[in-house]
DOGU-986952 format. One line per 5 residues: for each residue x, y, z of C-alpha. Coordinates in Angstrom, 2 decimals. Layout:
<recs>
X/Y/Z  ...
</recs>
This chain:
<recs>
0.00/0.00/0.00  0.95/3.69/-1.49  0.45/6.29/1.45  -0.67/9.68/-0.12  1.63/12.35/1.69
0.72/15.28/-0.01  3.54/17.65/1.81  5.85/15.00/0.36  4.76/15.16/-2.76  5.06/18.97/-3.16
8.43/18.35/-2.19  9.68/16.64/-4.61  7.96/18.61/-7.20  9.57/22.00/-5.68  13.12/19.79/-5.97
12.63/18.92/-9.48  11.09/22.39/-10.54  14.86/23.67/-8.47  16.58/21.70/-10.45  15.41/22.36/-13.56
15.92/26.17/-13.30  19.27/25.61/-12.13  19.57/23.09/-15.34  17.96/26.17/-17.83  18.77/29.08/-16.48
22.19/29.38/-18.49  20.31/28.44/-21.55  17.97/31.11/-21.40  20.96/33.29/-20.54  22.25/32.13/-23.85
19.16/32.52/-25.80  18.26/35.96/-24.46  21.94/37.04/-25.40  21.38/35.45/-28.78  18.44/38.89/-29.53
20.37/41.47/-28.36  22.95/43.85/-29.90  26.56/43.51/-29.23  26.66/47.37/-27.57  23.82/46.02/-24.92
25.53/43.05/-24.17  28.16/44.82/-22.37  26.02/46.74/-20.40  25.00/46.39/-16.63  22.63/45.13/-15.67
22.58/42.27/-18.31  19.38/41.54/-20.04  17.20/38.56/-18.57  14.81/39.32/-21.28  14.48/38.70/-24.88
15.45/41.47/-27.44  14.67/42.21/-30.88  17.98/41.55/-32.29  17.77/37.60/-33.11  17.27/37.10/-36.48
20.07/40.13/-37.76  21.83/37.94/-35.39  21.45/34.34/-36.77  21.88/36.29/-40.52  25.30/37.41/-39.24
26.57/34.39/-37.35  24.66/32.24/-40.18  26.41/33.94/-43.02  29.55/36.11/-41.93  30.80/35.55/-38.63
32.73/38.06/-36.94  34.90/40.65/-38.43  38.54/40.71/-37.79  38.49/36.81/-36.74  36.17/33.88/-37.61
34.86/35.94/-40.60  32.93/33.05/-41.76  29.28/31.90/-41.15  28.81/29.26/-39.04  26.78/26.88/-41.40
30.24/25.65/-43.05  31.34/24.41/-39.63  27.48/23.22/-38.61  28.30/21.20/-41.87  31.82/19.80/-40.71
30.65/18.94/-37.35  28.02/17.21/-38.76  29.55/14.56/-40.91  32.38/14.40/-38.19  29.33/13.23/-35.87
27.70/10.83/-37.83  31.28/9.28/-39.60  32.30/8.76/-35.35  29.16/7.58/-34.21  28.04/5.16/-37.90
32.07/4.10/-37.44  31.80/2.68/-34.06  29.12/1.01/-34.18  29.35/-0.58/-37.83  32.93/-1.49/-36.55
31.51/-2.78/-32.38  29.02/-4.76/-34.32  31.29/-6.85/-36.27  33.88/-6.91/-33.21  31.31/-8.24/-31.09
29.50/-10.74/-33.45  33.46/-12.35/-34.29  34.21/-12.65/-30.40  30.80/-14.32/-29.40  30.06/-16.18/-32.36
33.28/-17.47/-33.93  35.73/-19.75/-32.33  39.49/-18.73/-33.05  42.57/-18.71/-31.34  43.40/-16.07/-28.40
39.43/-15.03/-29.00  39.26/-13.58/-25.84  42.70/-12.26/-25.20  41.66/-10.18/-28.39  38.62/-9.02/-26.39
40.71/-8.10/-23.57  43.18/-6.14/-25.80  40.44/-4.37/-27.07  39.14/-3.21/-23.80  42.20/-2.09/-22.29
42.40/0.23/-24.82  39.47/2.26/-22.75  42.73/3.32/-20.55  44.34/5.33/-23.68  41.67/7.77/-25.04
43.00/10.11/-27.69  44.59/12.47/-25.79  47.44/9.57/-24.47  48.31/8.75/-28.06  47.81/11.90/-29.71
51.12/12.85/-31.13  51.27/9.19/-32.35  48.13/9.31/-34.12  48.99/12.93/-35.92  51.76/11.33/-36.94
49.74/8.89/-38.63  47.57/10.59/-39.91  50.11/13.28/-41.26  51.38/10.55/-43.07  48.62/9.37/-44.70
47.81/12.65/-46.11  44.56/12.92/-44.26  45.04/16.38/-42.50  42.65/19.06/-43.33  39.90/16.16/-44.39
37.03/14.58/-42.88  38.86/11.12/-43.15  41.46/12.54/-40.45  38.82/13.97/-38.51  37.02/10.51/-38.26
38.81/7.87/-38.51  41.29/8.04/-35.49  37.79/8.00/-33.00  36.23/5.46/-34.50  37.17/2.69/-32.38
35.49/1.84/-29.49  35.74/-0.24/-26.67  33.07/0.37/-25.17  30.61/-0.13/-27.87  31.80/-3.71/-28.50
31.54/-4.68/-24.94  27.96/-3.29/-24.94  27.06/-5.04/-27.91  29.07/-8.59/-26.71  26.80/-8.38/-23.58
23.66/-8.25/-25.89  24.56/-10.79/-28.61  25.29/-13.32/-25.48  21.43/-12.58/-24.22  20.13/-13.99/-27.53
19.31/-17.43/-27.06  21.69/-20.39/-28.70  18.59/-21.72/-30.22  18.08/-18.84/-32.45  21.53/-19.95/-34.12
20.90/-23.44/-34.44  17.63/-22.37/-36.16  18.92/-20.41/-38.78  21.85/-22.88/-39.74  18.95/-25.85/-40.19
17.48/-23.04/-42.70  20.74/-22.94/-44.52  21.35/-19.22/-43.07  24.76/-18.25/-43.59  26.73/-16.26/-40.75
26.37/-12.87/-42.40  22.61/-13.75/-43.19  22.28/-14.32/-39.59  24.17/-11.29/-38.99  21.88/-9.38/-40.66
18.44/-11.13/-40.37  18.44/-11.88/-36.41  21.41/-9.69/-35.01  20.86/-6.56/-36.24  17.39/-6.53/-35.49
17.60/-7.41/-32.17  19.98/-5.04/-31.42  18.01/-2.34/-32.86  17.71/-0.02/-29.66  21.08/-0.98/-28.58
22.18/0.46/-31.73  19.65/3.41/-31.13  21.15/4.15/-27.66  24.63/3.95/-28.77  24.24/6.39/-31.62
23.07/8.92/-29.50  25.86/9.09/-27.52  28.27/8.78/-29.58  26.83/11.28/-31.68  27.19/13.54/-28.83
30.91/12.13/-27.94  31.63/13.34/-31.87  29.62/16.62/-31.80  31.85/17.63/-29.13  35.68/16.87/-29.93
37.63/20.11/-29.65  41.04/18.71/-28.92  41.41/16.63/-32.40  39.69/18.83/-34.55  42.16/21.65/-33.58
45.07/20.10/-34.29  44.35/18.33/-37.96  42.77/21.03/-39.28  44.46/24.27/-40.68  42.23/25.50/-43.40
39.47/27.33/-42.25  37.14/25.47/-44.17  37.71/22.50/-42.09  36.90/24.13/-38.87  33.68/22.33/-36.52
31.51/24.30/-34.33  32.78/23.82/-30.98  36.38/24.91/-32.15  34.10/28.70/-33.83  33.15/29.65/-30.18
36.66/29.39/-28.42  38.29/31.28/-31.95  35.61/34.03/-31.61  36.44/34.81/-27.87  39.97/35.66/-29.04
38.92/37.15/-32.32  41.20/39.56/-33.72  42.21/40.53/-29.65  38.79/42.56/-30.06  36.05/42.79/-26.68
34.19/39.51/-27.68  31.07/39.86/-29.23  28.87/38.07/-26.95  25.94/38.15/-28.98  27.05/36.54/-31.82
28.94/34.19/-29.57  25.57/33.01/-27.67  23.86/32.62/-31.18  26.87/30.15/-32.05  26.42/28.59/-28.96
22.45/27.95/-29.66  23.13/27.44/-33.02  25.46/24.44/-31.77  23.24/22.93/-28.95  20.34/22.01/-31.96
21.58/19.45/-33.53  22.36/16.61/-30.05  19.48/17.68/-28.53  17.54/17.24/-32.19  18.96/13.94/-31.98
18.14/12.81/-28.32  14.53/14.24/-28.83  13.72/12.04/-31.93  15.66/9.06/-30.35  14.12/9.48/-26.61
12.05/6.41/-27.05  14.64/3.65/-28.56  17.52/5.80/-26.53  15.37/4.53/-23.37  14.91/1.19/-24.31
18.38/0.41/-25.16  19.94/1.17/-21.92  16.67/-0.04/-20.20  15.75/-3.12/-21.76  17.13/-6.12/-20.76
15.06/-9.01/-22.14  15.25/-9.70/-26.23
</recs>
């Protein structure tokens, strides 16, 4: 039996509502900064209230950036983040799938000493073996493209783990069926894994979408063409732009410009994102 304790109750709805305005405050910090000028933004009080400035704003940080520094829109570098994101996050798990469907189903020498290897590597993230991997990818001519951008993150250890654990919930039966209907590995692959490992798959993208959306560290040091540049790496350049007072309003509308796409992505995934860290019966 549920007691009803209404003072309880209001509680823990005055907590969440605290936490939430804690949580969205600096967002609507950012947003209000996003529709006012740059003169206003440097003004006390600051503004806690929208202006009429936001779409000359989103023109200008859309189209020309600021003058004397990043004096390029940000939809090139929207653009650059954006197939960095989804090369990382398609990469891992096209790569964690076949990983993990090798190590359960396919018997081979040192099987799980490979596994092993492969999850010690969660001790040396990129920034451990980064002058290595420049190196690497200097050689291989891949600076400046989205190949060098990509392909030194797309490993991942935790991935395959994640989708080891799930392929060894599927029952053995399952297998046996489909080799008495003449299914071939990959047709089993692709016919009974992949399916099953749908919101797995869903759960993973997101956050490894996220993981890609984010990289500063790499990104900066590949890329020396402008035109190569990603979104996170446009906010830090404008605060130094051209040793100018930063102008915060563009800066904000770069920063809301940037927040759209992950939480696009979490919002139309929220259902299978759920399920696939949730679900634990296939």
């Amino acid at each position: 039996m549920i007691e009803n304790r209404p003072f309880i109750t209001v509680f823990c709805h005055l907590f969440l509502l605290l936490g939430v305005a804690i949580i969205a405050f600096p967002i609507w910090i950012t947003f209000v900064a996003a529709t006012h000028d740059a003169v206003r933004m440097v003004q006390i009080p600051l503004p806690l209230w929208p202006g009429d400035q936001f779409f000359e704003n989103l023109d200008q940080t859309w189209n020309a950036g600021i003058a004397g520094g990043v004096n390029q829109g940000v939809a090139v570098m929207m653009f650059n983040s954006l197939v960095m994101a989804m090369m990382i996050a398609v990469g891992k798990i096209a790569i964690s799938l076949l990983s993990a469907f090798a190590i359960v189903y396919f018997k081979f020498p040192f099987r799980m000493g490979f596994f092993w290897l492969i999850f010690i590597t969660l001790m040396l993230p990129v920034e451990v073996r980064i002058i290595p991997t420049f190196e690497v990818v200097a050689n291989l001519n891949m600076l400046n493209t989205y190949w060098g951008l990509s392909i030194p993150l797309i490993a991942s250890a935790t991935a395959t783990f994640m989708f080891r654990q799930t392929f060894l919930t599927i029952p053995d039966e399952l297998l046996e069926a489909a080799r008495i209907d003449g299914a071939g590995p990959m047709r089993f692959f692709i016919d009974i894994l992949l399916p099953m490992s749908r919101t797995n798959i869903a759960a993973l993208f997101v956050i490894l979408f996220i993981y890609g959306w984010n990289q500063y560290l790499w990104p900066l040091l590949i890329t020396t063409d402008q035109n190569m540049n990603t979104i996170v790496m446009a906010i830090k350049q404008m605060l130094e732009a051209a040793e100018q007072a930063p102008q915060w309003n563009v800066i904000m509308m770069t920063t809301l410009l940037a927040m759209l796409p992950p939480v696009a992505v979490v919002i139309f995934m929220q259902k299978l994102f759920v399920k696939g860290l949730t679900e634990t019966e296939k």
